[in-house]
C-alpha positions in Angstrom: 81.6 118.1 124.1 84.4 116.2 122.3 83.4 115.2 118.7 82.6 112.1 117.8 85.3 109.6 116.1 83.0 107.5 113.1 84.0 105.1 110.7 82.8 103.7 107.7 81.2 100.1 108.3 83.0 97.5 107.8 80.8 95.7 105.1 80.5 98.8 103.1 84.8 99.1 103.1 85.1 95.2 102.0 82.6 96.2 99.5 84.4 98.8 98.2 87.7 96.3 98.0 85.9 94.4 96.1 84.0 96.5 93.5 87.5 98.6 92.7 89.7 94.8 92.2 86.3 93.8 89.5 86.3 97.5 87.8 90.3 97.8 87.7 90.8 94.3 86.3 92.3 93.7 82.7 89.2 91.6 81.2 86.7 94.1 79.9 84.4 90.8 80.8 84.5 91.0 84.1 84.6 94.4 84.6 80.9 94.0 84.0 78.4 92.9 86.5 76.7 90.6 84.2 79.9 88.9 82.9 81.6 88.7 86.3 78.4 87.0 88.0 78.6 84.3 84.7 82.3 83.7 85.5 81.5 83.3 89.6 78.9 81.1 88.8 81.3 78.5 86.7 82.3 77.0 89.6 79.0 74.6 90.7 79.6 75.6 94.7 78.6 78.8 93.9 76.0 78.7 91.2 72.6 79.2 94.0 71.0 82.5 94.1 74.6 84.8 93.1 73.5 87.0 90.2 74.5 90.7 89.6 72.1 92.1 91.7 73.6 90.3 94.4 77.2 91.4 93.4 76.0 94.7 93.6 74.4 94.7 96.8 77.6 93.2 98.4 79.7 95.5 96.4 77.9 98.6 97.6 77.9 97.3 101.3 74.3 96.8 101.5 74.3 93.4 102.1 77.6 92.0 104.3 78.8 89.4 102.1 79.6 86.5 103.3 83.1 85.0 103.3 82.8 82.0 101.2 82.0 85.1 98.3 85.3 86.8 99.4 87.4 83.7 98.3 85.4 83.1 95.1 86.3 86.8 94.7 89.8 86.1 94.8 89.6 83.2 92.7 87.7 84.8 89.4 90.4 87.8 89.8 93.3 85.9 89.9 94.3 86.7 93.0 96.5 85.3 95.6 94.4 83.4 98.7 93.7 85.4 101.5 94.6 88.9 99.5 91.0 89.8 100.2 89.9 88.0 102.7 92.5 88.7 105.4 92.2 92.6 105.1 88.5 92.7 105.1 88.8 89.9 108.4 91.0 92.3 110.1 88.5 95.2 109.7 85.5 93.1 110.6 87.0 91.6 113.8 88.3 95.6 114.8 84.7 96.7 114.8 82.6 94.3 115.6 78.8 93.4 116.1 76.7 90.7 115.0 77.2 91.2 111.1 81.1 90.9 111.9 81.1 87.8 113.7 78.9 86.1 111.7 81.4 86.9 108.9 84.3 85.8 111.0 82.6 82.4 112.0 80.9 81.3 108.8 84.1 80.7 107.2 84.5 77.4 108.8 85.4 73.7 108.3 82.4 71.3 107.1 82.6 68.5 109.2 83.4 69.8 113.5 84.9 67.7 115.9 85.7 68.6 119.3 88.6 65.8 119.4 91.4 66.2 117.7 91.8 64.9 114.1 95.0 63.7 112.3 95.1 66.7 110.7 95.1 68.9 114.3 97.5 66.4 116.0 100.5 67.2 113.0 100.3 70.7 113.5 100.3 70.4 117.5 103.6 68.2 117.0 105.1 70.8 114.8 104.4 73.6 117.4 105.7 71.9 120.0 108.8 70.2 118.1 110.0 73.7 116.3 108.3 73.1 112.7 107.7 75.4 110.4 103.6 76.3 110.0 101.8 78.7 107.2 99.4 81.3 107.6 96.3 78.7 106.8 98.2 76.1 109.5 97.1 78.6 112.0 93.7 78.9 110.3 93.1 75.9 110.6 93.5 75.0 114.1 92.6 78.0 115.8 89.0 77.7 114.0 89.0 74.1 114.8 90.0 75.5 118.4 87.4 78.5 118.7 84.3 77.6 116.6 83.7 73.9 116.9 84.9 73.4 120.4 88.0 71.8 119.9 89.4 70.7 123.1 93.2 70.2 124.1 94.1 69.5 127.4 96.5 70.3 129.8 96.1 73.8 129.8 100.0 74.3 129.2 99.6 73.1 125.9 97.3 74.9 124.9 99.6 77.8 126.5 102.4 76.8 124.0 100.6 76.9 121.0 99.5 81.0 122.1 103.4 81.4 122.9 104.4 80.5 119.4 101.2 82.3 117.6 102.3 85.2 119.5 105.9 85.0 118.8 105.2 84.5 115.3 102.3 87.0 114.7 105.5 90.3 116.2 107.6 89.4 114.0 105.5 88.5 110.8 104.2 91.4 107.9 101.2 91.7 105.6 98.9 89.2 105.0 100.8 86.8 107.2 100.7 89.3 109.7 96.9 89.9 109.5 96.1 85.9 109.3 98.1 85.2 112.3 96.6 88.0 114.4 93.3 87.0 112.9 94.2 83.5 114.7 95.2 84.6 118.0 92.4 87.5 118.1 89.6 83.5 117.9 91.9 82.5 120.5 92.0 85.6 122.8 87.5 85.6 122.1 87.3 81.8 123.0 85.5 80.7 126.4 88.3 77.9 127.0 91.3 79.3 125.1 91.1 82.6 125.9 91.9 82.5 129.6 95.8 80.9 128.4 95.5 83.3 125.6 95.1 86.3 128.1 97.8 84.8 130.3 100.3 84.7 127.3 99.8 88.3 126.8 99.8 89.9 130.3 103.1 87.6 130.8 104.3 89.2 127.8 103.2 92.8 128.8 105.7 92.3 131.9 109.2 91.8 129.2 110.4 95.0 129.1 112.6 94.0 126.4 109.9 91.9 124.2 110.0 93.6 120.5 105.8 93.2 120.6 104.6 95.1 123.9 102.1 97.9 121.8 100.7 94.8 120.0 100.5 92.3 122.3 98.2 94.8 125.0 96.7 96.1 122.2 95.1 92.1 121.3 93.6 92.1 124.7 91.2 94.9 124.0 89.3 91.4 121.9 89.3 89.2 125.1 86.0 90.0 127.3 87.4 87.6 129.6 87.8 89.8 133.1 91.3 88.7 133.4 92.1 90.7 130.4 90.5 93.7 131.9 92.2 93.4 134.8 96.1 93.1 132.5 94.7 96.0 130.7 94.4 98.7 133.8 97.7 96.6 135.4 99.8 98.3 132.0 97.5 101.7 132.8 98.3 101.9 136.2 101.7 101.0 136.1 103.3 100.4 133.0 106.3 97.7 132.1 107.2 100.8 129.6 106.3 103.5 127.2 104.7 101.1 124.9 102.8 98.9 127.0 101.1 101.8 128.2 100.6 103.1 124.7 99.1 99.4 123.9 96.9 99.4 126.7 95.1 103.2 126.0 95.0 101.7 122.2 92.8 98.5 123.7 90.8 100.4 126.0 89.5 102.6 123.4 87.5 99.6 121.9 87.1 97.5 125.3 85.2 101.1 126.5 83.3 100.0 123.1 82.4 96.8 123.5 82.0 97.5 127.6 84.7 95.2 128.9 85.3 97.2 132.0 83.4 97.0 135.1 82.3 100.2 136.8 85.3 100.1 139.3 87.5 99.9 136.5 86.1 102.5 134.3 86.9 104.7 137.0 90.2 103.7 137.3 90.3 104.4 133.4 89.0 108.5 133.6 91.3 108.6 136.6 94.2 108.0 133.8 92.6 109.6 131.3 92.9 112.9 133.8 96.4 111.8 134.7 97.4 111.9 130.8 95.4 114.6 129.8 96.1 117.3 132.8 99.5 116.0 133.3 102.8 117.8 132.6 103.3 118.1 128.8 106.7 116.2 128.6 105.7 113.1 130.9 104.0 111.6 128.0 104.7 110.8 124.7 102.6 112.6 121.9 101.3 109.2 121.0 100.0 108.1 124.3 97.8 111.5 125.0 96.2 111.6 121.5 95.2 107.9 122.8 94.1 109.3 126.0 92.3 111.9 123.9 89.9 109.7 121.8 88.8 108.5 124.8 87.0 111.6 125.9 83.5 111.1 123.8 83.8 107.3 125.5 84.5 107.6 128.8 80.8 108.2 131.6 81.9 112.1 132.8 79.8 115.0 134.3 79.7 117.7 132.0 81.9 119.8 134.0 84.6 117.0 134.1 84.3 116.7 130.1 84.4 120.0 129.6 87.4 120.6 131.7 89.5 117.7 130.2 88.5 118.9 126.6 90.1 122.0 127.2 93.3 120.9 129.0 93.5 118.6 125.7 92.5 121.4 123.1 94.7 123.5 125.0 98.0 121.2 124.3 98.6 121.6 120.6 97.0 121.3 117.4 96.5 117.7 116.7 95.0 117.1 120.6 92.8 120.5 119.9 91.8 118.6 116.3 91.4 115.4 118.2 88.8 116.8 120.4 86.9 119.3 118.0 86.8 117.6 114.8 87.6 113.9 115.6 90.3 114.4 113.5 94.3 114.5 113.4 93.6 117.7 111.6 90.8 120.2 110.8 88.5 119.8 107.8 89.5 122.0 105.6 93.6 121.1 105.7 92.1 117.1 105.4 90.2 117.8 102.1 93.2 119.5 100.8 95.3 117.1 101.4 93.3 114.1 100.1 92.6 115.6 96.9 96.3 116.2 96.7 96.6 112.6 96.8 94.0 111.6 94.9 94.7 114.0 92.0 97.9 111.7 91.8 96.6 108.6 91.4 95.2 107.2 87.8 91.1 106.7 87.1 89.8 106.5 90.8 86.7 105.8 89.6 82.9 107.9 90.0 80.3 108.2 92.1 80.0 106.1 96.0 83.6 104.2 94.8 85.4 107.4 94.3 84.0 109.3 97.4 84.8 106.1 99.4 88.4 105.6 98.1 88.8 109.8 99.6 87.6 108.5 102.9 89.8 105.7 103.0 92.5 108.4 102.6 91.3 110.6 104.7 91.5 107.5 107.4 94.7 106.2 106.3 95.8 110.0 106.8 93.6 111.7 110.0 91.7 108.9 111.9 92.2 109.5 115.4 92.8 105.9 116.1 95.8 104.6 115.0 94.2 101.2 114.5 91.8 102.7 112.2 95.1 104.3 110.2 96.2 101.2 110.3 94.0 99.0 109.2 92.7 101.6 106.4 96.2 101.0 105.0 96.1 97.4 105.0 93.3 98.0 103.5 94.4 100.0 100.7 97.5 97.9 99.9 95.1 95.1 98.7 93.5 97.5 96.5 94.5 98.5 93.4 95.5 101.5 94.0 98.1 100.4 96.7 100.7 101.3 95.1 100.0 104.3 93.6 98.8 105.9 97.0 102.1 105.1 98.5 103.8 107.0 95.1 101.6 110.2 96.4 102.6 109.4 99.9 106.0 109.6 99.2 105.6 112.5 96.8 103.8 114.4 99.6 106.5 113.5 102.3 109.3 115.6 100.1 107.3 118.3 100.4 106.6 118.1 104.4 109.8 116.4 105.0 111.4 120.0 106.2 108.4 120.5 108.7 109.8 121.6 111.9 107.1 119.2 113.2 106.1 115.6 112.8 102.1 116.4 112.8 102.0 115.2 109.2 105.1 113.4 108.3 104.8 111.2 111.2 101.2 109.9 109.6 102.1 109.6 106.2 105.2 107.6 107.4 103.2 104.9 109.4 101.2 104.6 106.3 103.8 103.5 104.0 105.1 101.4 106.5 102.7 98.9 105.2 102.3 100.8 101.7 105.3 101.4 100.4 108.1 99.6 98.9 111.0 100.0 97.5 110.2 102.9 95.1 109.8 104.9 98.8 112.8 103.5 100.2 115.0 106.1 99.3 112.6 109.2 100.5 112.2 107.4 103.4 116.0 106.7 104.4 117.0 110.2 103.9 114.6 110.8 106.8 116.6 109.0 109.3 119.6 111.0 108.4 118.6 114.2 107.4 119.5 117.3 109.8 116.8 119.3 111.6 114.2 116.4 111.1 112.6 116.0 114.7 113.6 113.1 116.0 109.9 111.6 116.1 109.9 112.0 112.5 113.5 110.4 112.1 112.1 107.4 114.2 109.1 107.0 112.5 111.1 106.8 109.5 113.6 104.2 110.8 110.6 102.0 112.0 108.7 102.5 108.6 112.2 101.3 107.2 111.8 97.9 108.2 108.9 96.8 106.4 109.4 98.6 103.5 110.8 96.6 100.6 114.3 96.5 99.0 117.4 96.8 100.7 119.7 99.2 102.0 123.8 99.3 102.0 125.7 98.4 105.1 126.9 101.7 104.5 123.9 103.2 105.9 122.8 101.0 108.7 126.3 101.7 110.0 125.5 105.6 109.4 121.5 105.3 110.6 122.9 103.0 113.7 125.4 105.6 115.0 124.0 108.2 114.7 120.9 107.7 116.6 122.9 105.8 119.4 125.1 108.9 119.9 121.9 111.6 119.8 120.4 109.1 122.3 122.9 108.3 124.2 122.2 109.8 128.4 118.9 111.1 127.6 115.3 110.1 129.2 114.5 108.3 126.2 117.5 106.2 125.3 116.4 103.1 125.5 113.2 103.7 123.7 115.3 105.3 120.7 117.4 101.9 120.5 114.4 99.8 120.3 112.8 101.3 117.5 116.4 101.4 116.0 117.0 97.2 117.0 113.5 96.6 115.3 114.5 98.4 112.0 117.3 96.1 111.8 115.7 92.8 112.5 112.5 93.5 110.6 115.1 94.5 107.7 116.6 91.2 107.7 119.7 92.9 108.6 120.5 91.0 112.4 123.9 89.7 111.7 125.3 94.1 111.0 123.5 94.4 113.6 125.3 92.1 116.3 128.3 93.5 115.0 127.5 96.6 115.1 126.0 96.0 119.1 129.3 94.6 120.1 131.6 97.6 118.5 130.1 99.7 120.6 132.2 101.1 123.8 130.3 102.7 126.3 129.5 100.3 129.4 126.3 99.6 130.1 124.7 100.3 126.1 121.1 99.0 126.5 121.6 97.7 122.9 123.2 94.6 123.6 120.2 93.9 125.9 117.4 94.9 123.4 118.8 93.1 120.5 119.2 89.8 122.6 115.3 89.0 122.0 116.0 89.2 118.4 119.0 87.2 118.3 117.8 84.4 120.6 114.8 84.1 118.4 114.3 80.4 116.8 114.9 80.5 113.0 111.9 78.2 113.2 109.8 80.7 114.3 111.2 83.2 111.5 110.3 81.2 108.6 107.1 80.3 109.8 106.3 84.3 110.3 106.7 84.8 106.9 104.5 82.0 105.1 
């Protein structure tokens, strides 16, 4: 038998979030249970039944607490809006359940209306019209839209407004990321949305050249809506590309969860599963069979059929054999050594449940088998306090795996500080891309993780990053895959305008490039802006 994949509930994570920002913060006061519940309790809203015991009991994630306590959170910390709330939102919606939605729904507007208010009809003229829109725009309406029934007809509106959340939700980063996907994920749930919602992203899903394909399949895994299920197995069955097929084992991991499938297609999904995990070594990319992988404990197999697709998986390498026998991307005793590395980095980590929490979280961020566990985990962590000194010890250990002949550890720490790091990592991670006898998974990890990680590089070595990995890609199986990680860097970098230049320098006929850059450069500015508010 596989081993199981866990995962810490949700509510006891966001409490976690939580009890580290109150014990970490500057005021001795509210470091205190007693003195933080007095300070909560100054504002009259929130003066009924909150008292330290109650803190306590959300803090420890014995009680889900609710999200109206999240923002009041934010507020007696000092803390920007949505800094909590949009991190624990994400990890609620991911796992689901009745605790989980009632989180996700209770956070709502006081007076519902079906029709359309002023308020509704200024942000559907600036969608349509090309105006800018925040993070809490798209709050707004979409939980106007999903949780008190608001209505907009034709249907092709409604379409237009999931175009634009969409576009803006690929290109956007950190919270504004995580609030906008937060909106389309309503959308994508909603009885009379979701069907448009699901039609946006299975269009999508057919672009070859759209920068959001992994993303964009990976949403439908929260629409039960059969028509999802059905775009899904399409990108199974026969993928636009690499990614969409990536995207589409990602979402049925949790549609297997939440039993989206029907029976027909479930058996559809272990005859890929088979295909992936029996299949010739090279015809997939490492990514897509560790997917395949963590589907194992999921899928409804005889025991012979397990047992013979465990062992073709334990049998390809080390993280597929940890995968399968410890639920892991690496076996126990390498995972505690490398957590306490980190966490003998970082300052005070605090004692007892807080500090043996905070080494899961890094043992997620680090070995989850799912990458939208690993991802989420660092979201997570980023708005903790101890963000930025996890992505310090990241970076610290990266220098010493950096000469690793393979990407099994580099490639997870790098996806980590993707969101984690700034621009204290910049440099460790830009000598990545260049550096010689660096797999090349590793170097493109790197030049992805590039693009969202703050500060700025010198044209110098875009121009160096940019040839280089067009040359070493140029006539192989993968090229165009290469370029579009490479045309992402770029654009998520802020650095388009090199990179047209640097698109029409090139000489050989035919460069995919010029193609793949084209969504970027055609992209409205409007739709820029908004991505990052």
């Amino acid at each position: 038998m596989p081993a199981v994949i866990g995962w810490t509930p949700w509510q006891v994570r966001a409490g976690w979030l939580l009890r580290s920002h109150r014990l970490c913060h500057a005021d001795p006061a509210l470091r205190q249970l007693v003195g933080f519940a007095r300070a909560y309790r100054e504002d009259r809203r929130h003066t009924t039944g909150v008292s330290p015991s109650s803190l306590s009991r959300w803090e420890n994630g014995l009680v889900p607490v609710p999200a109206s306590a999240v923002r009041r959170y934010e507020d007696v910390l000092g803390l920007s809006a949505c800094h909590l709330l949009a991190p624990i939102q994400t990890i609620a919606r991911h796992e689901g359940g009745m605790t989980a939605a009632a989180f996700l729904r209770a956070d709502r507007g006081s007076n519902p209306s079906t029709s359309p208010g002023p308020r509704v009809e200024q942000l559907l003229a600036r969608i349509l019209d090309g105006g800018v829109l925040t993070g809490t725009d798209w709050d707004d309406l979409t939980r106007w839209a999903a949780y008190e029934g608001g209505q907009i007809f034709p249907g092709r509106v409604r379409r237009a407004v999931v175009q634009r959340l969409l576009e803006e939700t690929v290109v956007a980063g950190g919270t504004a990321w995580m609030r906008r996907f937060e909106a389309l994920s309503r959308l994508l749930a909603d009885p009379l949305w979701g069907p448009e919602a699901v039609a946006v992203c299975a269009d999508v899903a057919q672009q070859p050249e759209h920068v959001g394909l992994i993303e964009t399949v990976c949403a439908l895994d929260g629409s039960p809506h059969p028509d999802a299920g059905r775009a899904v197995l399409r990108q199974l069955t026969d993928p636009t590309t690499a990614d969409t097929g990536y995207g589409a084992l990602l979402a049925a991991a949790r549609k297997t969860r939440k039993r989206h499938f029907t029976a027909e297609q479930t058996r559809t999904l272990v005859d890929v599963v088979d295909g992936v995990l029996t299949g010739p070594h090279l015809s997939q990319p490492p990514s897509a069979v560790e997917a395949a992988a963590v589907l194992l404990h999921r899928l409804p197999l005889s025991a012979a059929h397990r047992a013979r697709l465990t062992t073709s998986a334990a049998e390809r390498g080390f993280v597929l054999n940890a995968i399968v026998t410890h639920g892991s991307l690496t076996d126990p005793a390498t995972a505690v050594i490398t957590v306490s590395r980190v966490l003998g980095r970082l300052d005070d980590t605090g004692h007892g449940p807080a500090a043996t929490l905070l080494g899961t979280l890094i043992d997620d961020l680090l070995h989850h088998p799912v990458a939208d566990v690993r991802l989420y985990t660092a979201m997570m962590l980023r708005a903790s306090p101890y963000g930025r000194q996890v992505a310090s010890a990241l970076a610290a250990d990266l220098r010493r795996v950096g000469d690793l002949r393979t990407g099994d550890r580099a490639i997870p720490i790098l996806h980590a500080l993707r969101v984690l790091g700034g621009p204290d990592q910049r440099a460790v991670v830009a000598g990545l891309t260049l550096a010689r006898g660096v797999p090349r998974a590793v170097a493109l990890a790197a030049v992805h993780a590039l693009g969202h990680i703050g500060g700025r590089s010198p044209e110098t070595y875009w121009r160096a990053v940019f040839h280089q990995h067009v040359h070493a890609a140029h006539g192989t199986i993968d090229q165009r895959e290469v370029l579009k990680r490479l045309v992402y860097a770029f654009a998520m970098g802020d650095e388009l305008e090199l990179l047209t230049r640097l698109v029409a320098e090139l000489e050989t006929p035919g460069m995919p490039a010029r193609d793949l850059s084209g969504w970027w450069t055609n992209l409205e500015h409007h739709v820029r802006d908004s991505a990052q508010r």
